[in-house]
C-alpha positions as CSV (number, residue, x, y, z in Angstrom):
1,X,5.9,63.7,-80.9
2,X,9.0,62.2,-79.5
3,X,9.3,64.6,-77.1
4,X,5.8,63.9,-75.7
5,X,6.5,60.2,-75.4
6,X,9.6,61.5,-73.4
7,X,8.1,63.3,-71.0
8,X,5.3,60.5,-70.4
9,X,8.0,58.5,-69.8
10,X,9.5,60.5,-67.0
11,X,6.4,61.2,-65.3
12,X,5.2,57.6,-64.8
13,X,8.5,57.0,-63.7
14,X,9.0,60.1,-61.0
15,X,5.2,59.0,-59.8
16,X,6.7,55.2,-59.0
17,X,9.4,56.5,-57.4
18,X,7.5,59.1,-54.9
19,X,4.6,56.7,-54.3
20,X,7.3,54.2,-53.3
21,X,9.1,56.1,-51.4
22,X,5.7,57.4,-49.9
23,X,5.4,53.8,-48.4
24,X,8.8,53.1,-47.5
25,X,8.1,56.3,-44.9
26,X,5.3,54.8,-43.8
27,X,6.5,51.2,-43.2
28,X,9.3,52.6,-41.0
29,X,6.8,54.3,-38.9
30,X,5.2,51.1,-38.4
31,X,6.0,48.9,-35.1
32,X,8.4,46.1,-36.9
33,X,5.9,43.4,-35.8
34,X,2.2,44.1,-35.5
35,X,0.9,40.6,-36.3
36,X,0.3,38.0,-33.3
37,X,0.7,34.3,-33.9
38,X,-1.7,31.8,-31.8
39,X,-0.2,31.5,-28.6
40,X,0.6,28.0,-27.5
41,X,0.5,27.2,-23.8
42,X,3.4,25.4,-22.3
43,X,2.7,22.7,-20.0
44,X,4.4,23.5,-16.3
45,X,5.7,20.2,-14.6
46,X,4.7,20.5,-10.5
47,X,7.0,18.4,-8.7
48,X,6.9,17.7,-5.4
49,X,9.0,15.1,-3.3
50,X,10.6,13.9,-6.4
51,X,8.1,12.5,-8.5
52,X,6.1,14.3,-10.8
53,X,2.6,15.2,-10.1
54,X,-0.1,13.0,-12.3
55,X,-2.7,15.0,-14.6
56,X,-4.7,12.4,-12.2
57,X,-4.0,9.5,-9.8
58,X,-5.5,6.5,-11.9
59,X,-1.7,4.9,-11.4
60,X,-1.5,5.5,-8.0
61,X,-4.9,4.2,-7.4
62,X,-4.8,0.9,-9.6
63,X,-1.1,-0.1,-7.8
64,X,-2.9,-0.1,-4.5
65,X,-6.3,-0.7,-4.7
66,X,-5.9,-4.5,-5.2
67,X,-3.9,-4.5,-2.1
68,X,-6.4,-3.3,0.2
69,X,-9.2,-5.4,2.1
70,X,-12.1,-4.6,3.8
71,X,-12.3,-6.6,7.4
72,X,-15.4,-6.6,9.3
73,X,-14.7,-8.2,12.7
74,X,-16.9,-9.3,15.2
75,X,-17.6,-11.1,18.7
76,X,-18.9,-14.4,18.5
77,X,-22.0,-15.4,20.7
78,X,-19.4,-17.0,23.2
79,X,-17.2,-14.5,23.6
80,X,-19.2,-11.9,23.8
81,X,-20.9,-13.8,27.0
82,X,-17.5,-14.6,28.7
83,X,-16.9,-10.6,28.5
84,X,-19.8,-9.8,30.0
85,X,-19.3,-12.5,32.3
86,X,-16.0,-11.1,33.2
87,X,-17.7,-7.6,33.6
88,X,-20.0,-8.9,36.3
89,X,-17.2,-10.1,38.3
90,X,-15.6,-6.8,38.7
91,X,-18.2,-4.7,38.5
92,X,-21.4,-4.4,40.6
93,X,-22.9,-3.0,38.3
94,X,-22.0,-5.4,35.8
95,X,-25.7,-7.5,35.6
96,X,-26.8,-4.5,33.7
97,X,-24.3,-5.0,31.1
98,X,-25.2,-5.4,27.5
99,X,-23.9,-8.7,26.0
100,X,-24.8,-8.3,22.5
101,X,-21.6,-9.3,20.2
102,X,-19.9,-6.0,19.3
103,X,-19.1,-5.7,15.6
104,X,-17.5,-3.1,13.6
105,X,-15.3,-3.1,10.3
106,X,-12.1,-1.2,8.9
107,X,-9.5,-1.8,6.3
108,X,-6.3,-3.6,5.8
109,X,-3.0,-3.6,3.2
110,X,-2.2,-6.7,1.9
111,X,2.0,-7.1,2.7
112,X,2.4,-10.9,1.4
113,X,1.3,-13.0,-1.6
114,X,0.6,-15.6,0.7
115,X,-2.1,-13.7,2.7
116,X,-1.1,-11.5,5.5
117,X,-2.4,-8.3,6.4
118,X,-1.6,-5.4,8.5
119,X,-4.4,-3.1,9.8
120,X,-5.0,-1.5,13.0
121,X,-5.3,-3.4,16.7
122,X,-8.5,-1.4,17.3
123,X,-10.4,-2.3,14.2
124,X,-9.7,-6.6,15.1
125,X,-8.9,-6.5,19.1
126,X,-12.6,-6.8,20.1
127,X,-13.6,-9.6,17.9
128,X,-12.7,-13.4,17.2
129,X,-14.7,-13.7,14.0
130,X,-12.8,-12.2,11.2
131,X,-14.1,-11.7,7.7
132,X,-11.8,-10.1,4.5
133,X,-13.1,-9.0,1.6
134,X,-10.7,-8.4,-1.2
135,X,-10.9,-5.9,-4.3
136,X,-12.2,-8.3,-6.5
137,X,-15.1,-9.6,-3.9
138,X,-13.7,-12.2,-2.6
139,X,-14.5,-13.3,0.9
140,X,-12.3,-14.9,3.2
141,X,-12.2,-16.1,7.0
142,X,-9.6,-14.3,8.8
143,X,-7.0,-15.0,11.6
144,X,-5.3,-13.0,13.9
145,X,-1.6,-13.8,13.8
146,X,-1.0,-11.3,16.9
147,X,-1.1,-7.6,17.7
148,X,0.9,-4.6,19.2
149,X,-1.9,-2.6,20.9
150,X,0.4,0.3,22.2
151,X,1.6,0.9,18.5
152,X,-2.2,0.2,17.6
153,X,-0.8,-2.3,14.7
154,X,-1.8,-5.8,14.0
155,X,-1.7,-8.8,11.6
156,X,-3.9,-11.2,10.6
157,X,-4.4,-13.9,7.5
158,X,-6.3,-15.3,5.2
159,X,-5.8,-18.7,3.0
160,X,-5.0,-17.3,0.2
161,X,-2.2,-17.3,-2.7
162,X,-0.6,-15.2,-5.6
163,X,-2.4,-12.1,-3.6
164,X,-1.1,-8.5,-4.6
165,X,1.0,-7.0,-2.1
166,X,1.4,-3.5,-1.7
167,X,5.0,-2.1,-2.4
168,X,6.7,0.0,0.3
169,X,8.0,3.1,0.2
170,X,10.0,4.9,2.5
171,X,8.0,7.3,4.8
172,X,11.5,9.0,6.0
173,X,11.4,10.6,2.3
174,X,7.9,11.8,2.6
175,X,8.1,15.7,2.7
176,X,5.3,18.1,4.0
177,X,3.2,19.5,0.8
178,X,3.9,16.3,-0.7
179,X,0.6,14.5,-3.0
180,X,-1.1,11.3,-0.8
181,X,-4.2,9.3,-1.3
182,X,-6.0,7.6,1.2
183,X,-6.7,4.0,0.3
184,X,-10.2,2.1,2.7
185,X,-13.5,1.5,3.4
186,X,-14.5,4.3,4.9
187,X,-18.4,3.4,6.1
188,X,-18.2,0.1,4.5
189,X,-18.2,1.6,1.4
190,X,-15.5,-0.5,-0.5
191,X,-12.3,0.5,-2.0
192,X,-12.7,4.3,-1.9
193,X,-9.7,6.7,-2.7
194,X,-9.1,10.0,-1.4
195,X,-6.6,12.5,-2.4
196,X,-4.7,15.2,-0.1
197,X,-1.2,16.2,0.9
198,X,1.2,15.6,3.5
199,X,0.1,18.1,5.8
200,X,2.7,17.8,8.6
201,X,5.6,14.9,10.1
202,X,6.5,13.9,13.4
203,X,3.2,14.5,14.9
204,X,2.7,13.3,18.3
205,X,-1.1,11.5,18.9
206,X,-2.9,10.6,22.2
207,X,-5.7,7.7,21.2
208,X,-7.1,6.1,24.3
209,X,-5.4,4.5,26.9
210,X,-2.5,6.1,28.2
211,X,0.3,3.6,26.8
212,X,-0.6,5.0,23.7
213,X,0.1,8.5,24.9
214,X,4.1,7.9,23.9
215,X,3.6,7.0,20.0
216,X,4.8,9.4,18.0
217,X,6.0,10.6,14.4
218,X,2.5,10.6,13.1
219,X,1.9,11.4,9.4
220,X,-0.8,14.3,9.2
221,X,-2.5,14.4,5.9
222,X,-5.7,16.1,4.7
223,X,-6.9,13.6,2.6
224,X,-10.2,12.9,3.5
225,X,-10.3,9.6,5.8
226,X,-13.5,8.6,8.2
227,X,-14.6,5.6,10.4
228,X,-14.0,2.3,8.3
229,X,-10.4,3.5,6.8
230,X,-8.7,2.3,9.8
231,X,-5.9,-0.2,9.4
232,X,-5.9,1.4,5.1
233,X,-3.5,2.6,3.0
234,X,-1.7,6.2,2.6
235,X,0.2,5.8,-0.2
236,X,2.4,8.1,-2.4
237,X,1.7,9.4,-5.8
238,X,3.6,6.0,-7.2
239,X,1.1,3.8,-5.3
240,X,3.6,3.2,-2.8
241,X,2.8,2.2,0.9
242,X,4.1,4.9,3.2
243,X,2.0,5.1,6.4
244,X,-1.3,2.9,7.5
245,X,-4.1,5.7,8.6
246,X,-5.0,5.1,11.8
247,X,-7.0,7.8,13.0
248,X,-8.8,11.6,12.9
249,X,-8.9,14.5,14.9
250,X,-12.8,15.4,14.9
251,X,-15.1,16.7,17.3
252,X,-17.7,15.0,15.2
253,X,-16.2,12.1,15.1
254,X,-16.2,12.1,10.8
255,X,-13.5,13.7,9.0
256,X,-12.5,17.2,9.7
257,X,-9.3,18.0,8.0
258,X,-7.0,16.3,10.1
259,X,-6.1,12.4,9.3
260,X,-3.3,10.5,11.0
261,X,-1.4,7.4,9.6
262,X,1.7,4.6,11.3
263,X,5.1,5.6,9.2
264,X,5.5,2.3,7.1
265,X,9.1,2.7,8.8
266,X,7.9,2.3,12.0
267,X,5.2,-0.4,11.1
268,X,7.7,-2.7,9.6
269,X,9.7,-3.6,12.0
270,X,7.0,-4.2,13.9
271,X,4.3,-6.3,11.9
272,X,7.8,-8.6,11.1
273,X,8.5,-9.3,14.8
274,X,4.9,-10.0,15.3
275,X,5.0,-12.5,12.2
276,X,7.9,-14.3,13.1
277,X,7.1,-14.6,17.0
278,X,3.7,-16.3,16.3
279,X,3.2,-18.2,13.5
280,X,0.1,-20.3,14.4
281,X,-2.4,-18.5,12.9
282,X,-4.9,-20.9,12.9
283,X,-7.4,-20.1,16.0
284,X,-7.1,-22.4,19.2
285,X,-10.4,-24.9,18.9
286,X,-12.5,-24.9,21.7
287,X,-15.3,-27.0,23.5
288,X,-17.3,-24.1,23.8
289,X,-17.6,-24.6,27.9
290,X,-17.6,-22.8,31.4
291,X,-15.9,-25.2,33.4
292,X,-14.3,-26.0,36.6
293,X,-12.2,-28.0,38.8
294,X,-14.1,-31.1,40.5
295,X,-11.7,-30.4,43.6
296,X,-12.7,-26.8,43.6
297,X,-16.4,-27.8,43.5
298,X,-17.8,-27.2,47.5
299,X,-19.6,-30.9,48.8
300,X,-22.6,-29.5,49.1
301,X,-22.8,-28.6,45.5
302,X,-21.3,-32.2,44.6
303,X,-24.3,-33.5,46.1
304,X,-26.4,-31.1,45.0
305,X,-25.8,-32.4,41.2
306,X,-24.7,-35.4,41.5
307,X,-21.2,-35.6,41.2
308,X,-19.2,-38.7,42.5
309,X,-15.9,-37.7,40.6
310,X,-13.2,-37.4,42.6
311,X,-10.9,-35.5,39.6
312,X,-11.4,-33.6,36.5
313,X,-13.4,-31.4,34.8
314,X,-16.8,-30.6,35.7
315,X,-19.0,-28.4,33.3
316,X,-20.5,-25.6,34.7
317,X,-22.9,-24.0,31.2
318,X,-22.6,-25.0,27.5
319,X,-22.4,-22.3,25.2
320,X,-25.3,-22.7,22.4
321,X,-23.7,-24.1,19.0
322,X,-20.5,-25.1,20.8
323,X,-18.9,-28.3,20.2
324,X,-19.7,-29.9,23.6
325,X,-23.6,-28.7,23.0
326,X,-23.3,-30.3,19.7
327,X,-21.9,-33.8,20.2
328,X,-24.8,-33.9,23.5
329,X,-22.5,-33.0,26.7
330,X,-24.2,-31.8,29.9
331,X,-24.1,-29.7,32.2
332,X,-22.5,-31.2,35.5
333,X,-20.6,-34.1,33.2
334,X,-17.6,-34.6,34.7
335,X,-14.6,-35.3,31.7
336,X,-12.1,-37.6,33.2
337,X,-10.3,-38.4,29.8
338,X,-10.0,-37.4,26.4
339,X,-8.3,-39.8,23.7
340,X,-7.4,-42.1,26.6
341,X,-5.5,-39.2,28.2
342,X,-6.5,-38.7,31.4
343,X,-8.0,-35.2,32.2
344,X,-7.2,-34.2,36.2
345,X,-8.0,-30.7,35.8
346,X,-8.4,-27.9,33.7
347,X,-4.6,-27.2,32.5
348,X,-4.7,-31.2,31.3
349,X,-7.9,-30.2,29.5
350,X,-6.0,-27.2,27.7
351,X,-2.6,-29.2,27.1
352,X,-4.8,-31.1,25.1
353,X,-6.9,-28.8,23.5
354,X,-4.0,-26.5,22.4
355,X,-2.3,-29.5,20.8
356,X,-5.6,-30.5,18.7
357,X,-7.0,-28.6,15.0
358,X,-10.5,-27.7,14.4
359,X,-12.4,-30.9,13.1
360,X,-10.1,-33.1,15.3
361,X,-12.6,-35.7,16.5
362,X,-12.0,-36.2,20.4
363,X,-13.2,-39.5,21.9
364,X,-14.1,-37.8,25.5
365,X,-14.6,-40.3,28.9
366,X,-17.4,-38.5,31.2
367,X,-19.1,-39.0,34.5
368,X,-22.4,-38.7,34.1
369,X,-24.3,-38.9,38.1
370,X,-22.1,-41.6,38.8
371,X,-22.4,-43.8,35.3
372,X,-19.2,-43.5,32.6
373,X,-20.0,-42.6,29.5
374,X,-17.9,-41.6,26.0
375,X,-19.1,-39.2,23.6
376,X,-17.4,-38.2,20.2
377,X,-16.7,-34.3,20.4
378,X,-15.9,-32.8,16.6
379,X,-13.8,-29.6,17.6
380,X,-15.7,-26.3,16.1
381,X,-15.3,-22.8,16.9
């Protein structure tokens, strides 16, 4: 009996030990790892000028957004007439010539708290009625403080305080393949952002006249800009100002790939001389008159309407909504003084004119067919 218990004993243990060894065999043949853990992505950083690349551009949009405008510009009634006045004189076929006021609109970038802006000359040279919209729809009257035309820059300004100014950048750091987005109001649609890169530096541009042949050092980008973004912003992936788009190369004339922006570097400089150079803002008030000399006036003509005045100022036409319409003028008055200044020609009558405000109140001395009279004349524009 013991002996049978003996040799149950060794069996059981001989089978352990060859089934064991049976899978020790068979785990060696085995790769050491056949098991696959979840694989985890890693995020890749793309960098490109320096910063890094946004999952989006909600930053770069929301730094710069505030700082654009949209400006629709216009010719008054006035103007408008004295161009097509001027047209007639030079050309013969000038009578033809369409007098409606042109209009038109485009962007601008916000540069002080205090209200000036920097756009293009060709979206604000036409026009003498200027109207800004900010971000946050508010409206003001705009002012041209002066313009560059053969750098196609300009600056105007509104009344206005604690504005958002954009932040510059520096457009000699901009590298090709670098992020952009196109800040404007591209067919008056209001504060729209595009996105593109920097597609080339240093271009050369010819836009119009043939002055503007020389400017160079263009920023080609691809982000998507049309009519109305004009005088916006192309800023960098910080939301920083580093070019002002300008124009496109189309033979649609809509966008086509091919955008063009002023190097901040180069528009500084520029918009700062024009600041500092001309201050007064504030537009030149007017009478809203086509006038003459009385001494250039033939006799025949002085007879012809009545006019005895020996000096000054004769009025020719009245422009409709004018001051000198408003406050009753006529045609073929005769101003001979204006505050008790006496008015010889028409330089005296812009001496004092350039030296008044809008809403001044001017006590004016006329000759009316040979009788004096004095009218009160509330400057307008």
């Amino acid at each position: 009996m013991k002996n049978f218990f003996a040799l149950l004993l060794a069996g059981m243990i001989g089978g352990a030990a060859t089934i064991g060894g049976a899978k020790y065999l068979e785990n060696k043949e085995q790769p050491e790892s056949t098991v696959q853990q979840d694989a985890v992505p890693k995020q890749v950083s793309s960098i490109y000028a320096g910063p890094q690349v946004p999952f989006d551009f909600v930053e770069a949009a929301s730094k710069s957004l505030d700082a654009v405008v949209h400006i629709k510009a216009a010719e008054s009634n006035m103007q408008a007439y004295q161009r097509a006045r001027e047209q007639r004189r030079y050309d013969p076929w000038g009578f033809f010539m369409d007098n409606t006021p042109i209009k038109g609109s485009g962007s601008g970038v916000i540069i002080s708290k205090d209200g000036y802006i920097v756009t293009n000359n060709h979206v604000v040279d036409f026009a003498d009625k200027l109207e800004v919209t900010l971000h946050d729809n508010r409206t003001y009257k705009g002012y041209k403080v002066g313009t560059l035309p053969e750098s196609d820059l300009a600056v105007i300004k509104i009344e206005a305080d604690n504005l958002v100014p954009i932040v510059y950048g520096n457009s000699d750091d901009v590298k090709v393949g670098e992020w952009v987005l196109a800040v404007g109001n591209p067919f008056d649609l209001t504060s729209t952002v595009t996105a593109g890169i920097v597609s080339a530096k240093g271009r050369d541009l010819q836009i119009g006249s043939e002055e503007q042949t020389k400017k160079k050092d263009y920023i080609q980008t691809d982000a998507a800009v049309n009519p109305g973004n004009s005088g916006g912003a192309l800023v960098n992936v910080k939301g920083e100002l580093i070019g002002i788009n300008t124009a496109i190369a189309s033979p649609t004339g809509t966008y086509a790939g091919y955008a063009f922006a002023i190097p901040v570097n180069i528009m500084k400089p520029i918009i700062e001389s024009i600041i500092k150079n001309k201050q007064n803002y504030l537009p030149t008030p007017t009478l809203g008159i086509q006038a003459a000399n009385v001494e250039d006036i033939s006799a025949q003509a002085k007879e012809d309407y009545g006019i005895t005045a020996k000096t000054g100022v004769v009025l020719l036409e009245l422009f409709d909504g004018g001051s000198a319409q408003y406050a009753g003028l006529l045609p073929n008055d005769v101003i001979s003084r204006i505050n008790s200044k006496q008015v010889r020609n028409i330089s005296d009558l812009k001496s004092i004119l350039t030296n008044s405000k809008l809403n001044d109140v001017l006590m004016i001395d006329v000759n009316r067919n040979g009788t004096y009279k004095q009218v009160k004349v509330k400057l307008r524009e």
